[in-house]
N, C-alpha and C positions, 0 to 999 in steps of 0.2 A: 370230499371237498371238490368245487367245480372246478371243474378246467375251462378257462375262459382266454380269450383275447390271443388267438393265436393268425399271425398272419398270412392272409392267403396272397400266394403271389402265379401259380403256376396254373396258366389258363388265360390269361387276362387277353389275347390279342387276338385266340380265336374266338372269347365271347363276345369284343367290339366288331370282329367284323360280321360275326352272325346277326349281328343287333343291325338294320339297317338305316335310312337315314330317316324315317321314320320315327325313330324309335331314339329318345337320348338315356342312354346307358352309360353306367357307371359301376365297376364292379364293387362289392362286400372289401372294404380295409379289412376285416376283424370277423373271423368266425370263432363260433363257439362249438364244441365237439364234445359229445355225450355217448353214453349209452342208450339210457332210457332217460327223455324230457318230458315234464311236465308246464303247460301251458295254461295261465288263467286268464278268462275270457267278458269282459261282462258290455252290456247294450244299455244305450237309451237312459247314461246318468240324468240328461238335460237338467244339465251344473246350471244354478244361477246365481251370481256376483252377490253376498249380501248387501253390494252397495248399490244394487238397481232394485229393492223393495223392503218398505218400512214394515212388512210383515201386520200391518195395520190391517182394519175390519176389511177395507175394501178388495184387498188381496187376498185374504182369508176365504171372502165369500168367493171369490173366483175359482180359487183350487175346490173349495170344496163342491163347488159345480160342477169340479171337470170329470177327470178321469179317472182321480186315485194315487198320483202324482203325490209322492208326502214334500213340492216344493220345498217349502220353510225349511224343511229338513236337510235338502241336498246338500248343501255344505259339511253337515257332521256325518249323515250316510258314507260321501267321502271320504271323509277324513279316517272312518271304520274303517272301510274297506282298504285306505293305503294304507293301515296298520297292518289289518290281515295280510296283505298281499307281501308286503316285508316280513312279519313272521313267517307266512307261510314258504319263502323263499322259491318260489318258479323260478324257471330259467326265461322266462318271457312273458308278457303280459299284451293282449292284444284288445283293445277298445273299436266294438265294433261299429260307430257312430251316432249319432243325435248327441257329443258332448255337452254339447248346453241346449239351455233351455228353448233359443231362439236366435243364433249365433253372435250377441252382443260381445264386443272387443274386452269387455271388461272379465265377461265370463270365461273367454276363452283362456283370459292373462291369471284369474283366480283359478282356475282349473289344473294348468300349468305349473302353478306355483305347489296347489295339493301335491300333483304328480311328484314334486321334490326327492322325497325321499324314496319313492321305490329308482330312482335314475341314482340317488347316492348310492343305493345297495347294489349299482352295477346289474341291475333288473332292467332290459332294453324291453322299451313298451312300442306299438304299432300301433298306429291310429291310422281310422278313417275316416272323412265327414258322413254325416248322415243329412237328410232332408231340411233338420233345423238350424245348421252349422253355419252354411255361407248362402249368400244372397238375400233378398230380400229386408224385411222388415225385422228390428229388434228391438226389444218394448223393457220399460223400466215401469215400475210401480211405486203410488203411494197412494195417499187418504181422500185425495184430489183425482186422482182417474190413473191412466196410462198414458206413456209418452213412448213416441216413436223417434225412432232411430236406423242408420245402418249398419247392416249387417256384417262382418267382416267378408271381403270379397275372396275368392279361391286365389288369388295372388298371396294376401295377410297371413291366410290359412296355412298354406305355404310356409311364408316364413316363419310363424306364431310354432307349428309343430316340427321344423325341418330334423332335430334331434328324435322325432317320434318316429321313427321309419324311415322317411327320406332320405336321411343323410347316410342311411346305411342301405340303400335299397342297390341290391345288385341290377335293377332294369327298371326307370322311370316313366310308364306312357304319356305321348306328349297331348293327346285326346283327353286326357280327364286326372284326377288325382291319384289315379291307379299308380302301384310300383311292388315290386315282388322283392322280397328279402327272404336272406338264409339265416333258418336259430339255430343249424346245427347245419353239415358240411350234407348229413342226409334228408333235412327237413325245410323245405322253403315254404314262404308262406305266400298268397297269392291277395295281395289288398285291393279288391276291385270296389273302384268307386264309379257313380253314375248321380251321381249330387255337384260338384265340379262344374266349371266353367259351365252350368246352364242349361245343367241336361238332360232336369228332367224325369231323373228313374229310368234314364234308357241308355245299353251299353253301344257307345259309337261302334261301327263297323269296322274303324282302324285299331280301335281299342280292342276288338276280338281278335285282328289277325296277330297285334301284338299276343294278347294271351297263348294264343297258337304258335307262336315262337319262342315265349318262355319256356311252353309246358315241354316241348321241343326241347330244350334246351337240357331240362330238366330230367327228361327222358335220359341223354345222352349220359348225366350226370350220376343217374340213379339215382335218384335224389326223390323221396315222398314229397309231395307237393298240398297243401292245406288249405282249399281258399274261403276266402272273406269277404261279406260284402252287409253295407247295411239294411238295403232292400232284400228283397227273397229270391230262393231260387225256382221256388214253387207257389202254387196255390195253397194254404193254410185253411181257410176257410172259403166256400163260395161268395160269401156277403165281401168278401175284402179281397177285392181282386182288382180293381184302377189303383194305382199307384202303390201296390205291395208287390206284386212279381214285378220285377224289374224288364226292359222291356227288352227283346234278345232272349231270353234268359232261356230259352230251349234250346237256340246256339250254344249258347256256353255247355250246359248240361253236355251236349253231343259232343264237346271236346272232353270237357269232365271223361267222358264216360270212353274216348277214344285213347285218351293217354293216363286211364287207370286214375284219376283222384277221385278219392272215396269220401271226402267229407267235405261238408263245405259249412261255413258255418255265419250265421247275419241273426238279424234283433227286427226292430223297425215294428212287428206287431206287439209289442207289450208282454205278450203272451209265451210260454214256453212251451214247444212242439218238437217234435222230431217225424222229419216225415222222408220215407226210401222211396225212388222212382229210379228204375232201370237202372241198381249198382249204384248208385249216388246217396249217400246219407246226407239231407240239410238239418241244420239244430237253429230253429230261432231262440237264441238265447232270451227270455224276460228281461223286461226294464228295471234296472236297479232301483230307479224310484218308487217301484209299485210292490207289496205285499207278495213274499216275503222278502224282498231286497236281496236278489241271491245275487250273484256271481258265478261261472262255470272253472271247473277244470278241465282240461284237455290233457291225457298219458298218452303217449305215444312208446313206444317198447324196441328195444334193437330186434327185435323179431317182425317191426312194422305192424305188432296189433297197435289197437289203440281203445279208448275207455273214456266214454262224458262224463261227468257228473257235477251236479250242482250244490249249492251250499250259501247258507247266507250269510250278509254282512253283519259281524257281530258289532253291533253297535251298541247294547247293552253296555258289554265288556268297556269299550273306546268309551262309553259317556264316566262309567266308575274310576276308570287308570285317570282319566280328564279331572275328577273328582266333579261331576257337576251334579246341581242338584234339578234338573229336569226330568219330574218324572215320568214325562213320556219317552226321553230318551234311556232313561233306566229301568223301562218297563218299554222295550221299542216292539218287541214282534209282538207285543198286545195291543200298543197304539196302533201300528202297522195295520194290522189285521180288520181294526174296527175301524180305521178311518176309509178303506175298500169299502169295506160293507156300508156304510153309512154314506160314500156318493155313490154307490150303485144303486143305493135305497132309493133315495134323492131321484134316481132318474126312472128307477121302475114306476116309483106311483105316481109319477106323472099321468104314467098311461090306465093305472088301474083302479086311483082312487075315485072316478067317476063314476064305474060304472056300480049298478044296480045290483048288487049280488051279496049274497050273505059275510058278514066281517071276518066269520073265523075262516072262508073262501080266501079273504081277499089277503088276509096274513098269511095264510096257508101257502098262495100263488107266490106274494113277495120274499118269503123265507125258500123257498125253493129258489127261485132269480136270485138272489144273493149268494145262496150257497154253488148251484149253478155255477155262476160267473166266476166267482171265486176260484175254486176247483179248476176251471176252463183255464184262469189266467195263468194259475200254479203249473197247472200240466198232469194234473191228479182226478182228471176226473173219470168216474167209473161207471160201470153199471149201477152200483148202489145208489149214485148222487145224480143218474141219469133217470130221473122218475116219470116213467110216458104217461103215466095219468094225471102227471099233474101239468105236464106239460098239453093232455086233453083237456083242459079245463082253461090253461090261454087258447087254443085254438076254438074253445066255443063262445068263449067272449070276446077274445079278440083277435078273431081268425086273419085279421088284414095289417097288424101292429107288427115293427119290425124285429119285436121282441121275440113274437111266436116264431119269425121266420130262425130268426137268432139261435131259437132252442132245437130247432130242425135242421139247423145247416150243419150237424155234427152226427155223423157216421157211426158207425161201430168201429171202423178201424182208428179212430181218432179216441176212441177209448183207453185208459192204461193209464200208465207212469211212462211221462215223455220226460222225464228229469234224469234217467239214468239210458245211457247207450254205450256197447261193447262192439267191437269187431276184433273177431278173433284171428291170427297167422290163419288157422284155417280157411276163413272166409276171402283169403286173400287170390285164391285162383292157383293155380298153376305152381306146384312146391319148385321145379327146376327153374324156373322163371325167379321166384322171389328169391333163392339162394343165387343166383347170378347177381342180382342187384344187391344183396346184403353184402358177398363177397369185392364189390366193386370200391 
């Protein structure tokens, strides 16, 4: 049974005055104290309001141009996932941002309203915007075209999630939407935001010395430290580097990497990766909107290992308990599956149905791009499904297409299963070091 809700009182005057004026902090009313926590993790719902699109032809043709995006579906992907996430019962749930689709008021108030029940089950969730959230432009659909709108501003955001983190945040930076929270008395978690009042993908400089005083803090406390963010902390691919590394972000790592945090964890590419640079694990967790609709686990262990692993949204299940008769939601990781494949299609033959070259070539090239991409977005791609011959066969016809570059910008070390990641007590450094902080 949990033990929850226990009040912290002893500490409180020397964390205000460490915090300077800089800096408005506030400490944790209510920790929660565990042994071993389990944390669920998911990126990139981009929730849209069924009440901003008639799901009509003209909508229809636009998702299926995009990305892969099963839109129309967000709502009940949703609704699965806050199912699972209460049966599964975590001690924490953290949404690592692009909550909606394009940060329209309505989406963010539909979204909030889903959240419902995992907040009933006494499940504290942590959010942070991502690039689509605040500012700018917010768009509603029907049969007639799109309409524009405003975006909720980082003030709204503010209030809209204040129960998402905020309000329990032991240290609020006044630079951006960043705030650090504790899930347990030894596990804080670090919510770096850089979407926030304007900014761009880049971490303000006050906002690092802040971090530097957390992690500080945090140090003193013993306390494992987990951060978040929805940009990256690395390069993932070479092709996707302006506005995916967040901009700082080798600062940060250098602190990462001076006061021991071993994980960090952000979304933002679609894609599921796990990538180590000097002691630092980043996990881009995949977009719940895209094939297979997964969501992550985060273990964490009173020995301070810890354990990734991903799983998808059973939305199957949630359309059958629903009783509904849609059979693409009662047949979802087949629609899922085909509806990927089918706007990847969509964008490969643009570039190959031209050219001059034998038919069973040019199926040969697209079934490869599909499966390819697929694989890539999953985090499963291998030797097997990395075919260089066929990938010689776009460099001779389309040696200058960004698709050829696409299939080369992917390494050997980017090869594997990036869905599962362990770190063991062993890997932790120094056994008298880590029994001093466990003892603490």
């Amino acid at each position: 049974m949990k033990r929850r809700l226990i009040v912290l009182a002893l500490g409180l005057s020397f964390f205000l005055t460490a915090c300077q004026s800089d800096v408005e902090s506030e400490m944790n009313e209510q920790v929660v104290l565990h042994d071993d926590i389990s944390i669920v993790i998911a990126s990139d719902l981009h929730y849209l309001s069924p009440e901003l699109t008639d799901n009509g032809d003209y909508f229809m043709n636009l998702i299926q141009n995009s990305d892969g995006k099963l839109t129309h579906y967000i709502p009940a992907i949703t609704e699965a996932f806050v199912a699972d996430v209460v049966a599964k019962n975590p001690d924490s749930v953290i949404l690592s941002g692009d909550l909606t689709l394009n940060g329209h008021k309505k989406s963010h108030e539909g979204l909030i309203e889903l959240l419902e029940p995992i907040v009933e089950a006494n499940i504290p969730i942590f959010i942070i915007p991502g690039n689509h959230d605040i500012g700018g432009k917010a768009y509603s659909f029907d049969n007639e075209g799109i309409y524009e709108s405003a975006a909720v501003s980082s003030k709204e955001f503010l209030e809209l999630y204040d129960e998402f983190g905020y309000r329990q945040a032991l240290s609020k930076d006044i630079s951006s939407l960043s705030y650090v929270a504790q899930m347990t008395d030894k596990v804080w978690v670090l919510m770096l935001d850089v979407n926030g009042y304007n900014l761009n993908g880049e971490i303000p400089e006050k906002t690092l010395e802040w971090v530097e005083e957390q992690l500080v803090l945090a140090e003193e406390s013993s306390a494992t430290v987990l951060g978040v963010s929805h940009q990256n902390l690395n390069i993932h691919n070479r092709l996707f580097q302006s506005g995916y590394k967040m901009g700082r972000a080798d600062e940060l790592a250098a602190l990462y990497q001076k006061y021991n945090v071993q994980l960090h964890l952000s979304g933002h590419l679609h894609l599921q990766n796990i990538i180590e640079n000097e002691g630092v694990t980043e996990i881009a967790t995949s977009s719940m909107a895209i094939t297979p609709n997964r969501f992550a686990t985060v273990q964490i262990n009173k020995d301070l290992s810890m354990a990734y692993s991903t799983q998808p949204v059973d939305v199957s299940l949630w359309a059958e308990n629903k009783g509904s008769t849609d059979e693409n939601l009662l047949n979802f990781s087949s629609y899922s599956k085909t509806f990927f494949e089918e706007t990847t299609e969509l964008k490969f033959l643009e570039s190959i149905e031209s050219l001059d070259i034998d038919t069973t070539e040019k199926k040969r090239m697209i079934a490869f791009a599909i499966d390819f991409n697929t694989h890539y977005f999953n985090g499963t791609l291998t030797e097997e499904v990395y075919d260089e011959q066929i990938i010689a066969s776009w460099e001779k016809h389309l040696p200058n297409e960004f698709l050829t570059r696409y299939f080369n910008s992917i390494d050997e070390s980017e090869l594997g299963d990036k869905t599962n990641w362990k770190l063991s007590a062993d890997d932790l450094g120094n056994d008298a070091d880590r029994k001093i902080k466990l003892d603490k």
